[in-house]
KEKE-3310 file (N, C-alpha, C; in steps of 0.2 Angstrom, whole numbers, plus 5000, padded with zeros to 4 digits):
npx = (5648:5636:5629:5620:5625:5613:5610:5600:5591:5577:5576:5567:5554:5549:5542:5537:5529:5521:5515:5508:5499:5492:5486:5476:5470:5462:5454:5458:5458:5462:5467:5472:5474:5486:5495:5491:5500:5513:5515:5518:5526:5539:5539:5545:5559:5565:5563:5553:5540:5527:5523:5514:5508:5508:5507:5517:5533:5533:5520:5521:5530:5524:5511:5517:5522:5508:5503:5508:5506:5510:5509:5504:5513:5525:5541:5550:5568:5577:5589:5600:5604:5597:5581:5567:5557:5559:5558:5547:5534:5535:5529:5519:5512:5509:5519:5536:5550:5566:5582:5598:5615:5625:5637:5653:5658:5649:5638:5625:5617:5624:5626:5632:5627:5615:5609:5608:5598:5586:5571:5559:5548:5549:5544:5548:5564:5568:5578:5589:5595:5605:5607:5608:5616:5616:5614:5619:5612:5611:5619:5612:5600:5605:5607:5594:5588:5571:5563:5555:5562:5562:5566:5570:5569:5572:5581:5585:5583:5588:5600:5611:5612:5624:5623:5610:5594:5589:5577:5570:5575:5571:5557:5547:5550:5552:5552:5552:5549:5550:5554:5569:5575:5581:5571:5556:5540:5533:5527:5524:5524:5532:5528:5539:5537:5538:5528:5513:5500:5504:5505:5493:5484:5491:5485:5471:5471:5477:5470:5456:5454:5446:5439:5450:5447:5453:5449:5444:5457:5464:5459:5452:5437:5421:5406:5395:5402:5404:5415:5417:5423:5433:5444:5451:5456:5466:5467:5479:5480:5488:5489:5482:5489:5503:5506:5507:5518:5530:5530:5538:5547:5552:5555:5568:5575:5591:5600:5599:5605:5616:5625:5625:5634:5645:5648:5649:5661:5670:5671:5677:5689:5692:5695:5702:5714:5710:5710:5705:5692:5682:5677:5661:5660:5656:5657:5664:5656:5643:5632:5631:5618:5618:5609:5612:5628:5636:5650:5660:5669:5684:5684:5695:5705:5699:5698:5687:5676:5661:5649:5652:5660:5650:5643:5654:5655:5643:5642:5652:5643:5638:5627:5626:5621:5619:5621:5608:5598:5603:5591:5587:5590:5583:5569:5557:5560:5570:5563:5553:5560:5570:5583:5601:5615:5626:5620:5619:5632:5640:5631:5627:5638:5639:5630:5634:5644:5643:5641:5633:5634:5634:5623:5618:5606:5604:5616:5632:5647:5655:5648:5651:5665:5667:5661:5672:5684:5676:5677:5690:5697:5694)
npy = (5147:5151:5150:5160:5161:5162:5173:5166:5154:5144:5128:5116:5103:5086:5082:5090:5096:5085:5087:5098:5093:5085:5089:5100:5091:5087:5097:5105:5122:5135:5140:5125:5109:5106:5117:5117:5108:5111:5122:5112:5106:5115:5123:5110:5109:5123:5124:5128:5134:5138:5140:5153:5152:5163:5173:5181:5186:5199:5203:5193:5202:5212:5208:5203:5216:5222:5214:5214:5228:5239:5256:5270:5285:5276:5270:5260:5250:5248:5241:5251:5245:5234:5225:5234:5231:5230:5244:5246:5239:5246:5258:5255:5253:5265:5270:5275:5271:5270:5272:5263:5260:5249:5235:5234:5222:5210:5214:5217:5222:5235:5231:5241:5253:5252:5255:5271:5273:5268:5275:5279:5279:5270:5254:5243:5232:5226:5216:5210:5195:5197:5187:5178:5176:5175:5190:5199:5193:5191:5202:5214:5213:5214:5228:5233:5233:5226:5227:5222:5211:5207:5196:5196:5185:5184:5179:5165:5154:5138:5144:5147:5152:5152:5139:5139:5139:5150:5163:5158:5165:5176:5187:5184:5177:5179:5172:5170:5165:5165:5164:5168:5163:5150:5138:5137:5144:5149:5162:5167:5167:5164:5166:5164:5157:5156:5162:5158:5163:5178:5168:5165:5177:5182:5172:5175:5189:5186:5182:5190:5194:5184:5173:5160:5141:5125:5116:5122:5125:5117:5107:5111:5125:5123:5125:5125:5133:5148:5163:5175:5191:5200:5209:5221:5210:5205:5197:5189:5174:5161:5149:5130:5126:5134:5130:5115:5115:5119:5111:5100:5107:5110:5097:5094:5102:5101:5096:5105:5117:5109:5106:5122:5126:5120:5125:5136:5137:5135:5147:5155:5149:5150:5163:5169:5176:5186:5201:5215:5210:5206:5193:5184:5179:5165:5173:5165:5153:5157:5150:5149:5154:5156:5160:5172:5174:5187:5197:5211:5224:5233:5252:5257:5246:5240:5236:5246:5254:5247:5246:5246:5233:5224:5227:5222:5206:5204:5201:5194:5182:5181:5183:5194:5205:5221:5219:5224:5236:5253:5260:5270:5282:5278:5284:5287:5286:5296:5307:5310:5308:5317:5311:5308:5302:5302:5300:5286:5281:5268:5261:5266:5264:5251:5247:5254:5246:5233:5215:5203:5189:5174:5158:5145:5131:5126:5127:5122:5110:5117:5130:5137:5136:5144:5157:5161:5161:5171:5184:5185:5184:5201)
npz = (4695:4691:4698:4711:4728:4741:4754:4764:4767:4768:4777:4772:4768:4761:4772:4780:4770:4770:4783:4782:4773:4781:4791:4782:4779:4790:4793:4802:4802:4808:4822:4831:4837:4831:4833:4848:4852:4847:4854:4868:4864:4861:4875:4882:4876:4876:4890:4898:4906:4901:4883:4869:4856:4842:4829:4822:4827:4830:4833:4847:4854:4856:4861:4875:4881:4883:4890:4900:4904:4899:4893:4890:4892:4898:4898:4890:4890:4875:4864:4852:4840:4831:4823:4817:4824:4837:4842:4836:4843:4855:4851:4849:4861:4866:4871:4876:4867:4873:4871:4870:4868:4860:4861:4852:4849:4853:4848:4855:4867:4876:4892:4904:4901:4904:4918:4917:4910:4916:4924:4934:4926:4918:4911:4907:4900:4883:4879:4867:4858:4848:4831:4835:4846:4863:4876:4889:4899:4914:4920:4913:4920:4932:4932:4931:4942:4949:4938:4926:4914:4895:4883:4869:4859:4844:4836:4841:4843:4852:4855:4871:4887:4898:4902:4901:4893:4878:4880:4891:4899:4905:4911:4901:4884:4866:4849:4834:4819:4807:4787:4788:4799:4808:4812:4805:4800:4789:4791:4809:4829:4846:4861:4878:4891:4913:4919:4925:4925:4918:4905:4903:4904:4891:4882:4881:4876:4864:4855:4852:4866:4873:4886:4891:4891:4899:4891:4878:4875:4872:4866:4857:4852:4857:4853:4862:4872:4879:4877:4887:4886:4891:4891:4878:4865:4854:4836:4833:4833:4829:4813:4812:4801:4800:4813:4810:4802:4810:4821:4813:4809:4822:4825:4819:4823:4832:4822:4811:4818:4822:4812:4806:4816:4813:4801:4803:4812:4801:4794:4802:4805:4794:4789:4797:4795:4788:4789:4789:4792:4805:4813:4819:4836:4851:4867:4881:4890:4885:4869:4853:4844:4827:4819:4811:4800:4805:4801:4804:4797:4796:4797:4791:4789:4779:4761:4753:4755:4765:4758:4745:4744:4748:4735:4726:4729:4728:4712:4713:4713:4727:4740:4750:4766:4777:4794:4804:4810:4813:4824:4828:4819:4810:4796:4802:4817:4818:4814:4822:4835:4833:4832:4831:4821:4830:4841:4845:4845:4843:4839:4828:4821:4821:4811:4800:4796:4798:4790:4784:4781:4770:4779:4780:4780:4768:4760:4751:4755:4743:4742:4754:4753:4740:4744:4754:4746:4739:4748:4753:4740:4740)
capx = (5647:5630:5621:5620:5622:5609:5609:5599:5583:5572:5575:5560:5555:5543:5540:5535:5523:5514:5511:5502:5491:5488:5481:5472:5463:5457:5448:5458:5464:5463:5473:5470:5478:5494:5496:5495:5505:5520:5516:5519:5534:5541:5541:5551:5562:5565:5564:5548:5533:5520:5525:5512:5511:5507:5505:5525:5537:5532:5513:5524:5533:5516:5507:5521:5519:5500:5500:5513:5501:5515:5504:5506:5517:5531:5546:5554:5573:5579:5594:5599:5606:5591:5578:5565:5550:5557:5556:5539:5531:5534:5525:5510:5507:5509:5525:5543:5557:5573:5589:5604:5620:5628:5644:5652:5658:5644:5631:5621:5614:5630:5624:5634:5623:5607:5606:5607:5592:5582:5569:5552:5544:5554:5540:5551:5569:5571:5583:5588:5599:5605:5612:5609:5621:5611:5613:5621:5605:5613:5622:5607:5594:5607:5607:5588:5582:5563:5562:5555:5565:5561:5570:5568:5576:5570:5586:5590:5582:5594:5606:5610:5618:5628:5619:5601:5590:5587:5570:5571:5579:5569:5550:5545:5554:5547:5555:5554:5548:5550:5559:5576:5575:5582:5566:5551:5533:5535:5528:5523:5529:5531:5531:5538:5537:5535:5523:5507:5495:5503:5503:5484:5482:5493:5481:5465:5475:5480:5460:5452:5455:5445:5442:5450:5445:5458:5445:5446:5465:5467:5454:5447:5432:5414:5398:5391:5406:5403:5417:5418:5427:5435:5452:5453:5461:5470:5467:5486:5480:5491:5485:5486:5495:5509:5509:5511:5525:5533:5531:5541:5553:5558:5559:5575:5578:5596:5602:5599:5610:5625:5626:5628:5639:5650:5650:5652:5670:5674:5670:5679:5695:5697:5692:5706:5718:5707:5715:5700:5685:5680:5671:5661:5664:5654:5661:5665:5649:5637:5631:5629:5614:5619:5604:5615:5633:5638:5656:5664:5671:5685:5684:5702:5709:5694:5701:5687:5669:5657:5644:5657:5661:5645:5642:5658:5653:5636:5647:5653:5636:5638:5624:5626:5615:5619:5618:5599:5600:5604:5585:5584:5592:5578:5565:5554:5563:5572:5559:5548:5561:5577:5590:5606:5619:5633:5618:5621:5638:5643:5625:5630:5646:5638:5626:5637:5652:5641:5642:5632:5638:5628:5625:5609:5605:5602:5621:5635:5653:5655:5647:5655:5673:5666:5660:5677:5688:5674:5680:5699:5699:5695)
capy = (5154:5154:5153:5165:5160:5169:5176:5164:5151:5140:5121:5113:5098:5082:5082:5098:5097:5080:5089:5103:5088:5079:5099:5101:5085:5086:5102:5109:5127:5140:5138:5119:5103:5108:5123:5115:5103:5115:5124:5112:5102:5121:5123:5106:5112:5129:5122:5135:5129:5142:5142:5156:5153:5168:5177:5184:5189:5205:5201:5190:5207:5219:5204:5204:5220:5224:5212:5219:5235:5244:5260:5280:5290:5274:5270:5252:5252:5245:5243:5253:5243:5230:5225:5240:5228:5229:5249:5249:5238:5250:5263:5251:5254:5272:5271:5277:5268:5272:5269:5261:5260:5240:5233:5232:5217:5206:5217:5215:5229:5235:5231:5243:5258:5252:5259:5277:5274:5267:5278:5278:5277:5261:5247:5235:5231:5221:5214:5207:5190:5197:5183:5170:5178:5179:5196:5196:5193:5193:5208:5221:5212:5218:5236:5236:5229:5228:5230:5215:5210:5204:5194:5197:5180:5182:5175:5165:5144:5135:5150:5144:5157:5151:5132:5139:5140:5157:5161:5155:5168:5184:5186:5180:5179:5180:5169:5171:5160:5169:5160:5169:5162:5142:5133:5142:5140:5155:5168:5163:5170:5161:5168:5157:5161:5155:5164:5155:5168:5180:5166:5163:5183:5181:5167:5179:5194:5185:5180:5198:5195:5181:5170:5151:5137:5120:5111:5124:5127:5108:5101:5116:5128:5119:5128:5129:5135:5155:5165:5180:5196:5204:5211:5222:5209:5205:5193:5184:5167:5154:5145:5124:5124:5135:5125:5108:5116:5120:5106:5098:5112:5109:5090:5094:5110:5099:5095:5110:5120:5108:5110:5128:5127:5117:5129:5143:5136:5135:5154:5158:5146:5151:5169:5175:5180:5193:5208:5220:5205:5202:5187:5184:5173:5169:5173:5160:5153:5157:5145:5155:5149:5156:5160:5174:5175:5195:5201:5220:5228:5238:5255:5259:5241:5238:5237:5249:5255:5241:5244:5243:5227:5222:5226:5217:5200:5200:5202:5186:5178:5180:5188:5197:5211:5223:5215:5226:5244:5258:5260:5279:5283:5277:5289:5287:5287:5302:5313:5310:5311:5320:5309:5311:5297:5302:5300:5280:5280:5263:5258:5269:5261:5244:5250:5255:5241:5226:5212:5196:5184:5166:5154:5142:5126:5124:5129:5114:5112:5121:5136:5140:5139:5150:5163:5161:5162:5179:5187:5182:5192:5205)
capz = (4696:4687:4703:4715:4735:4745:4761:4767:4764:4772:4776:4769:4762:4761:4779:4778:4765:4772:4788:4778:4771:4784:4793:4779:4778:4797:4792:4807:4798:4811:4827:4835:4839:4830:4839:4853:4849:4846:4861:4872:4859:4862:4882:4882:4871:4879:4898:4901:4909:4898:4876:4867:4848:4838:4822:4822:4834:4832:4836:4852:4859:4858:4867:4880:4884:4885:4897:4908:4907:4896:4889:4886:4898:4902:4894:4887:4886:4869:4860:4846:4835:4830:4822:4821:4827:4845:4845:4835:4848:4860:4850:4849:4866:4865:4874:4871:4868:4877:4867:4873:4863:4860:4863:4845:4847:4853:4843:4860:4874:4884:4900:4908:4899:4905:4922:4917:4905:4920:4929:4939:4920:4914:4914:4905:4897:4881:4878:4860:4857:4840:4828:4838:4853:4869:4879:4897:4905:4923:4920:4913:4926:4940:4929:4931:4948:4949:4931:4918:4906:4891:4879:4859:4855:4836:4830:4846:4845:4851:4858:4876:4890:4905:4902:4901:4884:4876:4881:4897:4906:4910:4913:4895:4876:4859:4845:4825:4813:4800:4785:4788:4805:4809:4811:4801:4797:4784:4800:4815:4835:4851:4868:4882:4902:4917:4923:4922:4928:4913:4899:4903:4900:4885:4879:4880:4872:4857:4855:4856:4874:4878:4891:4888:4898:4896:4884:4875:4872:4871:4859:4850:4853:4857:4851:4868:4877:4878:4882:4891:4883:4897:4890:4874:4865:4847:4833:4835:4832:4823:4814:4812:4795:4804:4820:4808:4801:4816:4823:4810:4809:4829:4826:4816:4827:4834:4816:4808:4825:4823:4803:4806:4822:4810:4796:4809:4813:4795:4793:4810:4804:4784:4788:4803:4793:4784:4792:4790:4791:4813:4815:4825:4843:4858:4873:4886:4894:4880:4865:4848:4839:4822:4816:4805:4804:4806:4801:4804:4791:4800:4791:4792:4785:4773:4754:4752:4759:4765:4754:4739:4746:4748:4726:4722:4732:4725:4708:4713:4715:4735:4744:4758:4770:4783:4799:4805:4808:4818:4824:4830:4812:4803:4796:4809:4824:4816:4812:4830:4838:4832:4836:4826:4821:4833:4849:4850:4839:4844:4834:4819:4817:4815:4805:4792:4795:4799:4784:4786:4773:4769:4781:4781:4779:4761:4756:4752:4755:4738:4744:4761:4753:4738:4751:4759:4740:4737:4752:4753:4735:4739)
cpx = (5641:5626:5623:5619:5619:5611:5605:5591:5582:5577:5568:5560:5550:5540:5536:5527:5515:5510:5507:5497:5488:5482:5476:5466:5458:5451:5450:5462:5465:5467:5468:5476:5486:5497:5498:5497:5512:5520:5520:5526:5540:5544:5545:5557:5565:5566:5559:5543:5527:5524:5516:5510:5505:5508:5513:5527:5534:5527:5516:5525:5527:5510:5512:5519:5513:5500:5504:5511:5506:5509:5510:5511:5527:5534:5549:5560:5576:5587:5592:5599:5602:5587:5571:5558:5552:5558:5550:5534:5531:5529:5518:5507:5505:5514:5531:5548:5562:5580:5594:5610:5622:5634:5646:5656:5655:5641:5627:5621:5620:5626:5627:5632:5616:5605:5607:5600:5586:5578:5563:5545:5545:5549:5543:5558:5567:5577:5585:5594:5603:5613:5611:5615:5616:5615:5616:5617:5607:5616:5617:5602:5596:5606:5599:5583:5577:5558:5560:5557:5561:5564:5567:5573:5574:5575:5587:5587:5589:5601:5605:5613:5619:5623:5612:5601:5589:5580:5564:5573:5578:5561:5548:5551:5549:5553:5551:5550:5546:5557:5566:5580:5578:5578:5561:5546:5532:5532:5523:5529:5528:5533:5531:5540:5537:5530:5516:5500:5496:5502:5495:5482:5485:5489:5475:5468:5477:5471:5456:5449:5445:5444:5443:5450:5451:5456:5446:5452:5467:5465:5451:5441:5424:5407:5396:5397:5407:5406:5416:5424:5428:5439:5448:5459:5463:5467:5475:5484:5484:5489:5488:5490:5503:5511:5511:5518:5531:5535:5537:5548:5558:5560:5567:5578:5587:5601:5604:5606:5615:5628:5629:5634:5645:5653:5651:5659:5670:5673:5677:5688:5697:5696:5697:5710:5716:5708:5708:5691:5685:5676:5668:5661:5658:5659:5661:5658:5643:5638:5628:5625:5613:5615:5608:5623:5638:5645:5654:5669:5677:5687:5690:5706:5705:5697:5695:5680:5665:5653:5648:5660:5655:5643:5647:5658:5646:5639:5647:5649:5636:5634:5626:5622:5622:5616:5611:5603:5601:5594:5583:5590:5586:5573:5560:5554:5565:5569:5555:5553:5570:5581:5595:5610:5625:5629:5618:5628:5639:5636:5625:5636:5645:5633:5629:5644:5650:5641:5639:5632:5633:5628:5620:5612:5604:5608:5626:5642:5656:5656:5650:5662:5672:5666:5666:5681:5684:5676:5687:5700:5697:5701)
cpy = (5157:5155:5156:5161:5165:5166:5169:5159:5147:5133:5115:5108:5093:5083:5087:5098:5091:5084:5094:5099:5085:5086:5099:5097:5084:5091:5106:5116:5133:5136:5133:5115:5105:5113:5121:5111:5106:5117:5121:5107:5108:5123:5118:5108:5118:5129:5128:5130:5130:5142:5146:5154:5159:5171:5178:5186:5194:5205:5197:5197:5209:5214:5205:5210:5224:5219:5212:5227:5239:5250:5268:5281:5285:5273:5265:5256:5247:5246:5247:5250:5236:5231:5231:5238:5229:5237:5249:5245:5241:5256:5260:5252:5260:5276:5272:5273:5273:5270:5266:5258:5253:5241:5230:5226:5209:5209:5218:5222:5229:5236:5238:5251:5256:5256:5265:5280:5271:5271:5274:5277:5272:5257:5241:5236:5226:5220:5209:5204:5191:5191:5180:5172:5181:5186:5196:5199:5195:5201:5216:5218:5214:5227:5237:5232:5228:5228:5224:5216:5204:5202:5192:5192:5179:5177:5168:5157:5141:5138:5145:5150:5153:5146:5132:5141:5149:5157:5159:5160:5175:5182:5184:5183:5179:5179:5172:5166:5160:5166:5162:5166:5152:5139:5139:5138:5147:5162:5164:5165:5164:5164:5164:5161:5154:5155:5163:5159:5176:5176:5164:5172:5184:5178:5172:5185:5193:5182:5184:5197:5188:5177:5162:5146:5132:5119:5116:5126:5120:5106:5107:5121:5123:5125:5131:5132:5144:5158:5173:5185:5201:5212:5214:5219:5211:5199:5190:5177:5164:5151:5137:5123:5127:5131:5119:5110:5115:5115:5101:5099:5110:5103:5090:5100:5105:5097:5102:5116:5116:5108:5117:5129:5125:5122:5136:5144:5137:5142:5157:5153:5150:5160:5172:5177:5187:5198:5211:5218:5204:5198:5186:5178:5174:5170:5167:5159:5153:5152:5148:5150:5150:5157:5163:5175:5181:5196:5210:5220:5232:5244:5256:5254:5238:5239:5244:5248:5247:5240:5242:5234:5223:5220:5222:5209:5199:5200:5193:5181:5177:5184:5190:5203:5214:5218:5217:5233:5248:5261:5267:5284:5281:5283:5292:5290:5295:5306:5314:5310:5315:5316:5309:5304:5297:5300:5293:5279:5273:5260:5260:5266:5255:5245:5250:5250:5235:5224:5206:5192:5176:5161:5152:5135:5121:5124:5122:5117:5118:5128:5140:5141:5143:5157:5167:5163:5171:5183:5190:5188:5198:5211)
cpz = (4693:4693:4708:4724:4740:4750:4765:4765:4766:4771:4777:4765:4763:4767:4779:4774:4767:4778:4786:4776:4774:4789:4790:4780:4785:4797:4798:4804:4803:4817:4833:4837:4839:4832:4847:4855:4850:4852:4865:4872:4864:4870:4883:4882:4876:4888:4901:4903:4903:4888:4874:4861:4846:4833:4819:4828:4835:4834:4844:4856:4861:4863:4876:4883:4886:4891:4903:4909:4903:4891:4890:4893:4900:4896:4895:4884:4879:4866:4855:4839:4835:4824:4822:4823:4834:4845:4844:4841:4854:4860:4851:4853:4867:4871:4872:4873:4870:4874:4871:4869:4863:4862:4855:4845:4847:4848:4848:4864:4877:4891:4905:4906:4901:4910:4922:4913:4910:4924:4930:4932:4918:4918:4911:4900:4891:4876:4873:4861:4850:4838:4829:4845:4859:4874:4886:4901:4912:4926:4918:4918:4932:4937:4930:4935:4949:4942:4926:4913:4901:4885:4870:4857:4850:4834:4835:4847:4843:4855:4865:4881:4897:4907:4902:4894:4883:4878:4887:4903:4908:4911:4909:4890:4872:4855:4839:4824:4808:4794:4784:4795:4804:4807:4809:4799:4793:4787:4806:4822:4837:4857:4873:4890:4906:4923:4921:4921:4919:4907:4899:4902:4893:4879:4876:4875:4866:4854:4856:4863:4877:4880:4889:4892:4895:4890:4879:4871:4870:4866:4855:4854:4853:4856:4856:4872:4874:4882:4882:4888:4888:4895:4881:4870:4857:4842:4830:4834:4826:4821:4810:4807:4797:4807:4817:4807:4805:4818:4822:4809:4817:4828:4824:4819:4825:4826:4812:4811:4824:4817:4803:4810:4816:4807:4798:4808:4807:4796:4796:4807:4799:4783:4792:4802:4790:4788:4794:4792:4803:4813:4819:4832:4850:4865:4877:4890:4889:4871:4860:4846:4832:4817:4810:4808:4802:4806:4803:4802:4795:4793:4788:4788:4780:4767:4749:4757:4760:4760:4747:4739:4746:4736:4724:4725:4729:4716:4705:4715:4723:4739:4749:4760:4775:4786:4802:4804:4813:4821:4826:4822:4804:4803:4801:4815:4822:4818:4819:4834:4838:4834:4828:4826:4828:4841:4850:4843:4837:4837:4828:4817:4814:4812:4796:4792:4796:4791:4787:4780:4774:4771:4782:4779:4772:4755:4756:4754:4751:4739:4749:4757:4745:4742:4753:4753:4740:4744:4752:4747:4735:4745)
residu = (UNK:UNK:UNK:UNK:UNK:UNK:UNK:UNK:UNK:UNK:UNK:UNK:UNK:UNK:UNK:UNK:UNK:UNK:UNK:UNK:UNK:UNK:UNK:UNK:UNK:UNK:UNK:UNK:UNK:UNK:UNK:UNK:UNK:UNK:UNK:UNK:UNK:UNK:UNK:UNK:UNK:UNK:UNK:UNK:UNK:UNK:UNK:UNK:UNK:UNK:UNK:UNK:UNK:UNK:UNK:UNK:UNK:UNK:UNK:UNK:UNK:UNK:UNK:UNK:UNK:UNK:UNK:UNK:UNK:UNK:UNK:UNK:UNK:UNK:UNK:UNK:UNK:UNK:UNK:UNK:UNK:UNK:UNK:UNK:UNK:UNK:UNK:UNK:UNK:UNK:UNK:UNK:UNK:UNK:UNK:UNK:UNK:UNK:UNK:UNK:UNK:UNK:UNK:UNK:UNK:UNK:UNK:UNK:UNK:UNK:UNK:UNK:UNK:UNK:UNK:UNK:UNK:UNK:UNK:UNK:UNK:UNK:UNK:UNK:UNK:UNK:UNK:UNK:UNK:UNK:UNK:UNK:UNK:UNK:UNK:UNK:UNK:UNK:UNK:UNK:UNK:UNK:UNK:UNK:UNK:UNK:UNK:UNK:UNK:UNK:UNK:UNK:UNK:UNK:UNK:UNK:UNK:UNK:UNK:UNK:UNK:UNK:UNK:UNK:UNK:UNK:UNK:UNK:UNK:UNK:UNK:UNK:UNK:UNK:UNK:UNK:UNK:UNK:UNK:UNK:UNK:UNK:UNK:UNK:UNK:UNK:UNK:UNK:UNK:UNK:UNK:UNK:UNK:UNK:UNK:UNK:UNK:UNK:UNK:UNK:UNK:UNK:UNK:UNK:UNK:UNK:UNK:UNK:UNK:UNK:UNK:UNK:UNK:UNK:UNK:UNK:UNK:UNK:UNK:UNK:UNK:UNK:UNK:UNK:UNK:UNK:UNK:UNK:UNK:UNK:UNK:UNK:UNK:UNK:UNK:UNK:UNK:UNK:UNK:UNK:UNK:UNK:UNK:UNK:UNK:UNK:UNK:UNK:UNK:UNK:UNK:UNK:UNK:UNK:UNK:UNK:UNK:UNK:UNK:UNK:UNK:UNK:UNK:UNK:UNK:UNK:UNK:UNK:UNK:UNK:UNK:UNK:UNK:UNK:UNK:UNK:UNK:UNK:UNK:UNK:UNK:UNK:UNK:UNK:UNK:UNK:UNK:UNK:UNK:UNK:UNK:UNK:UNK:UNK:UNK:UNK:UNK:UNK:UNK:UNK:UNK:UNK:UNK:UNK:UNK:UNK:UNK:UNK:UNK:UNK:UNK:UNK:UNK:UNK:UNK:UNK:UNK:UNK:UNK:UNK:UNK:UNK:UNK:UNK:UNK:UNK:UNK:UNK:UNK:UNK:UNK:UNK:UNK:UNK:UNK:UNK:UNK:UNK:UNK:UNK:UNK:UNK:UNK:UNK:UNK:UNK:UNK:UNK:UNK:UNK:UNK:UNK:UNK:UNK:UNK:UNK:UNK:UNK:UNK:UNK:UNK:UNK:UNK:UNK:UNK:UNK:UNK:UNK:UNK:UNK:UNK:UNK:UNK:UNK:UNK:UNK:UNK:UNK)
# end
């Protein structure tokens, strides 16, 4: 009881650290070999033709969209209840997000609110896998005919929907790998597509936009080879101490995803009696990738408030977090643009009744049926 199980931590280890030495010792430290290396590990992986690697997811989305022209005047729709990287990327470009309320038992985009929030300013949807539960891609792409989507799988390597990879199934995604994430190179994005013609403006954009010939993406930068600054781009580059990592990290992707998967069910087994506790489940056809694993608190049969639940679990040495956040409740959003709790309710409600409890790769038997005892009592 003297140590504390956290919320969640990295799986890292020898591997891990040669490939940082063996990086080092080439003298390749900025974004090379192992970059793209990972890239093209990643596309396999993913079933995409084009992988990206960049800075953070959130440096992934704001690439996405600059290069789909997203700027001042249009409008990107978003969930509400997220991460607040996929609304502020919207602001980046000097476009306004569009709210759209969730389905409080996925956590995910109600598809069946999106075409109200579509018009003739909507240059793109994204659409967030939150958890590790991918989004019903097929069901908001018929809500927004004509319209790119794009898929904010932060949480989502590994997820799979109706036999396809996360990441795979709108115009492009943008992954994580940030150490609360699966696989992690402590930050680090990835956008993956198919579309060759965008991942080659991607490429320049993340390079203050400019121009990459193969030899160069392949084998490094040459002295004489002088590119061309076309594109207002960014400084996005990953660099090869990430990419090692990475690299190491996907090796064990498949291990790491059925670890969890396992200790999923345990949760989902020793947890269904708990009256007040909903756990979560994917629906038929979808492949949860577990990144985190998100209870609801029901307020009505809870033994008392969440957040009180939350202090008497940490009590019991048991981390836990809200699941994200209501994002047009935050300061920001608030204040710019008035919106109230009751204007995406369904996002307020898991805001204040979500519960994500401890599940990662670092934790043992021990710890799972702790977790499961600290809940039970209360």
């Amino acid at each position: 009881m003297d140590k504390r199980i956290e919320i969640s931590q990295p799986a890292t280890g020898e591997e891990e650290w040669h490939a940082l030495r063996e990086s080092l010792e080439t003298g390749w430290l900025t974004s090379g070999p192992r970059v793209a290396e990972l890239e093209r590990l990643f596309s396999e992986r993913i079933e995409v033709r084009e992988t990206i690697a960049s800075t953070s997811c959130t440096t992934a989305l704001h690439l996405i969209l600059v290069a789909l022209g997203v700027g001042p005047g249009d409008e990107v729709v978003v969930p509400a209840f997220t991460w607040i990287t996929t609304a502020n990327v919207v602001l980046y470009c000097g476009a306004t997000p569009v709210f759209v309320d969730v389905d409080p038992v996925t956590f995910n985009m109600d598809p069946k609110l999106v075409a109200a929030c579509v018009n003739e300013r909507t240059k793109a949807v994204i659409a967030v896998h939150l958890f590790g539960l991918c989004a019903d891609m097929d069901a908001i792409a018929a809500a927004a005919p004509g319209v790119p989507i794009i898929e904010d799988a932060a949480c989502a390597v590994g997820a799979r929907y109706r036999g396809r990879p996360a990441g795979g199934l709108a115009r492009a995604g943008a992954f994580s790998l940030h150490p609360r994430k699966i696989m992690t190179s402590g930050e680090g994005g990835l956008v993956t597509t198919d579309d060759v013609q965008l991942a080659e403006r991607l490429r320049s954009l993340r390079n203050h936009g400019a121009s990459v010939s193969e030899e160069v993406r392949h084998h490094g930068p040459r002295p004489y080879l002088l590119p061309e600054f076309n594109l207002l781009g960014f400084n996005y580059r990953m660099t090869d101490l990430q990419g090692a990592v990475a690299c190491v990290q996907l090796s064990k992707l498949d291990s790491l995803l059925e670890e969890r998967r396992r200790w999923a069910a345990f949760y989902q087994d020793a947890l269904s009696d708990v009256s007040w506790l909903r756990v979560p489940r994917a629906p038929e056809g979808y492949e949860h990738g577990w990144q985190a694993f998100v209870c609801f608190v029901d307020p009505e049969l809870g033994p008392r408030p969440r957040n009180e639940l939350m202090d008497q679990l940490l009590q019991a040495g048991v981390s836990t977090r809200p699941g994200t956040h209501a994002v047009h409740c935050l300061g920001l959003y608030r204040e710019r643009f008035g919106f109230k709790p009751e204007d995406f309710p369904r996002a307020w409600d898991c805001d204040r009744q979500s519960l994500a409890i401890p599940l990662h790769n670092r934790m043992t038997s021990a710890d799972y049926e702790r977790v499961v005892a600290a809940l039970r009592s209360l």
